[in-house]
Residue, then its C-alpha position, 0 to 999 in steps of 0.5 A: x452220382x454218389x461215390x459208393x455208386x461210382x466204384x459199384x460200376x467201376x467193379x463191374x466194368x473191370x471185372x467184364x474186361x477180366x472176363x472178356x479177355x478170359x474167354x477170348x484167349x488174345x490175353x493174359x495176367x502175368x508180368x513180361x520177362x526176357x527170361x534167364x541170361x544165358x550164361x552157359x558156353x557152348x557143350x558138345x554133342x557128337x565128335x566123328x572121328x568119337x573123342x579118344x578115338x584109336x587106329x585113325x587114318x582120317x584127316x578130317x574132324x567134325x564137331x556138333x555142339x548143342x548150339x551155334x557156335x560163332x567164327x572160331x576166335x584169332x585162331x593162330x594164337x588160340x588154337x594150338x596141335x600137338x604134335x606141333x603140324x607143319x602146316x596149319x590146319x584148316x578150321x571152319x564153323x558153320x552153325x552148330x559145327x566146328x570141321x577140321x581138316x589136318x593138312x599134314x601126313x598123319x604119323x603112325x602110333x602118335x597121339x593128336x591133341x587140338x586144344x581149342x584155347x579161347x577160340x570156341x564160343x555161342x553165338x549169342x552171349x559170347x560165352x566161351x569154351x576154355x581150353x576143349x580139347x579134341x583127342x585122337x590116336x592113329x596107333x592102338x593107344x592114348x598117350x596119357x604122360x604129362x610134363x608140368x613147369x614153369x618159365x621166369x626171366x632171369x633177370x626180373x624173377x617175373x614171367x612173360x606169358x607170351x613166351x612158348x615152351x617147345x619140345x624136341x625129340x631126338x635132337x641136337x643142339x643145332x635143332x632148336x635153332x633150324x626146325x620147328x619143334x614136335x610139341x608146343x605150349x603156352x605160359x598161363x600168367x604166372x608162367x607156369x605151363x602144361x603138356x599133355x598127351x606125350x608120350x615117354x622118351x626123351x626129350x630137349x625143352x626150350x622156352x622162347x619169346x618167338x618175335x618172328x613167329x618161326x618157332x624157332x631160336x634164330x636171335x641173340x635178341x629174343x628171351x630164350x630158356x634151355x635146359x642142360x640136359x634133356x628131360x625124360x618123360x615118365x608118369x612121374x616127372x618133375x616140374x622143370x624151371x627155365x630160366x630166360x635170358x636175352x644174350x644181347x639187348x635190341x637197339x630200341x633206338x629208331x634210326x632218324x632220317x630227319x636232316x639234322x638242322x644246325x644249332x642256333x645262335x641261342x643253341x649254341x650258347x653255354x648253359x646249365x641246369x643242376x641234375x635231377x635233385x635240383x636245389x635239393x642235395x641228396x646226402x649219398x650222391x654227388x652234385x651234378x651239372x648238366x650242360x647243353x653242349x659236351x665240355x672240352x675244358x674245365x678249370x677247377x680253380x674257377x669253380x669253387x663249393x662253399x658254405x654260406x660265408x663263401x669260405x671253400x669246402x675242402x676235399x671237393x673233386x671235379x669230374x667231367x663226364x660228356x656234358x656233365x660236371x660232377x662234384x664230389x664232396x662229403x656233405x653236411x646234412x640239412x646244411x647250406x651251400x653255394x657253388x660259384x662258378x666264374x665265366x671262363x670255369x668252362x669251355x664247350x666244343x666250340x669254345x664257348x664259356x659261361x656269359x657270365x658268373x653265376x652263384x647258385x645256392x643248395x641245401x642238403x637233406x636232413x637224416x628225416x628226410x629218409x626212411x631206416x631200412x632194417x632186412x632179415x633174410x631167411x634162407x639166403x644163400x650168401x655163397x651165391x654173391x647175392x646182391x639186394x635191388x630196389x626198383x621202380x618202374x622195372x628200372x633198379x634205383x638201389x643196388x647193394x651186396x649182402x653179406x649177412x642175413x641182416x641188412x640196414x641202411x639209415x638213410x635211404x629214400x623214401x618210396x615204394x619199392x620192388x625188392x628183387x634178389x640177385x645171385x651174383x655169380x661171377x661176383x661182378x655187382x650186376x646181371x649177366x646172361x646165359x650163353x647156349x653156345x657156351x651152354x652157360x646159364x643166366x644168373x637168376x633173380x628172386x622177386x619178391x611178390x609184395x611191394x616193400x614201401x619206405x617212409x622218410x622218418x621211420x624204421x621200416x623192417x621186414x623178415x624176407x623168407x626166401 
């Protein structure tokens, strides 16, 4: 068959097939698709009692969304009432409805606030409802009055968003610490936070870290915030910052039931290691040795700091400190030394020495193993005792008293840094926290928002504006 021949009758063939299919309606020319993703949450249909409803005396609440809705989301966490209910209400989903039921006695003329948080989402794509809000009033009004703020811990600068802001009204300095409060929100990321719906009055704010889950302030443990004076609600108020504080630090130390086993022969020889620098002298501090039993006596005149002649150093001081010698001494950059220390230099708690003399041999680090720091502040308030902080891994590695708006310091560690101010108050060279016995509030620190990185060799300099 010729080839022209051949695609004549394969052009017929495919064009009955079309054909065929046209007429029968069992098929269709057309690409297959899924269709859109949804990407939309669930939206609201009807609310009984209506949104904004006035003069309720209901305690039930039904909600109908234009799709099913999934089981509500962690509900205890997500789901917050205002007023704050004794009773937590019973919240259940099925289908396209969300029903409510308040478990306690209504209040006359308050306004009710149910924010849904993170709770409500569709079935199918899991997308969420943020932050819906169910308002309804059993007096003739809507209260409308907002409060706005925003929580930081004292002693870092930074925010804890798990912490709650709790509001009283008519209360007493005890009430915080023995009933749960009217009004409760949460602290967004930066912790800043928001109430809605109150109503004007006054009222007593407190930020808590609520370990317990009691609403409550019952631990000198827990970060707490108060205000020193209450705060009266208008429509227009002004941002209010808390500062908390925990007054005493938990025991993070878990309590051993293990038998103690008894050391050794191997334990209970007397040995060493140099301090965290190791063979490495840090200029600014001094050298530190670390036994493994605590020291009862040291014999300075049997250990010996030398240059590389083993001519002494002069002006060394020996401090015993537990289990650690410490030698002081002015050192030489990039220089050479040794430390000789003879068998009987040290005896531990049982009475064990050294077996045997050892040398070992250090060297110092050179100014380019450090960064020059150069800091101008702006708007630092130098009355206040402000002190400069350098941490790391929330730990301050470097602390110094500011008393200028310039600051320097030629040899200082390379690495990168958190740069935190500190206004020290009581002028003591560290932080101290806050007392609501003693309504006494925590010294604060700034943090500043970007990461301040120093290299060895190097003039590193930056304007602070506070």
């Amino acid at each position: 068959m010729k080839v022209s021949h051949f695609l004549n009758l394969l052009l017929i063939i495919t064009l009955g097939s079309l054909a065929i299919a046209g007429n029968s309606g069992c098929g269709q020319i057309g690409a297959i698709s899924g269709g859109l993703k949804d990407t939309l949450p669930p939206a609201l249909l009807t609310a009984s009692p209506k949104l904004l409803s006035t003069n309720i005396t209901d305690n039930k609440i039904t909600l109908t969304f234009d799709e099913y809705v999934d089981e509500l989301q962690e509900v205890q966490t997500n789901v917050l009432v205002s007023p704050y209910p004794k009773n937590f209400p019973e919240f259940k989903s099925k289908l396209k409805t969300i029903s409510v039921k308040l478990k306690d006695t209504l209040q006359p003329n308050t306004t009710y606030a149910i924010n849904f948080g993170n709770a409500i989402r569709d079935v199918n794509e899991g997308n969420v409802l943020k932050n819906f809000t169910y308002v309804f009033s059993t007096g003739n009004t809507i209260d409308s009055l907002s409060l706005t703020g925003k929580v930081q811990l004292a002693e870092t600068g930074k925010a804890d968003s798990t912490m709650i802001v709790m509001l009283y009204r008519n209360a007493n300095d005890s009430s915080v610490q023995q009933i749960k409060p009217a009004y409760i929100a949460f602290l967004k990321a930066d912790g800043s936070f928001t109430f809605t719906n109150l109503p004007p009055g006054k009222f007593n704010i407190y930020a808590l870290k609520d370990g317990d889950g009691g609403k409550t302030y019952n631990s000198k443990t827990e970060e707490f915030a108060f205000a020193d004076a209450p705060i009266t609600v208008t429509e227009n108020n002004k941002p209010v910052a808390l500062f908390a504080y925990a007054e005493e630090k938990a025991n993070k130390t878990p309590v051993s039931t293990s038998t103690v086993k008894p050391k050794t022969a191997a334990q209970k020889k007397l040995k060493y290691t140099l301090g965290s620098g190791g063979q490495k002298q840090d200029l600014r501090g001094n050298l530190v040795l670390d036994f493994n039993n605590p020291i009862k006596k040291l014999d300075t005149t049997k250990i010996t700091l030398t240059d590389t002649n083993f001519v002494a150093v002069p002006g060394v001081s020996y401090l015993v400190d537990s289990n650690k010698v410490i030698l002081k001494t002015k050192w030489i950059e990039d220089a050479d030394y040794k430390i000789v220390i003879q068998k009987g230099a040290v005896r531990d708690s049982t009475d064990s020495t050294l077996a045997k003399t050892d040398t070992i041999r250090i060297k110092t680090m050179g100014s380019a193993d450090y960064g020059n720091v150069v800091l101008r502040f702006k708007n630092i308030i130098l009355t206040q005792h402000p002190v400069l902080q350098f941490v790391q891994d929330d730990v301050v590695k470097e602390s110094f008293s500011i008393t200028g708006n310039e600051w320097s310091n030629k040899l200082f560690p390379p690495g990168e840094y958190e740069i935190r101010i500190l206004y020290d108050d009581n002028n003591n060279g560290k932080w101290d926290p806050g007392s609501y016995i003693k309504k006494l509030q925590p010294e604060k620190v700034i943090a500043l928002p970007k990461k301040f990185a120093v290299k060895a060799n190097w003039d590193n300099e930056s304007d602070i504006n506070l």
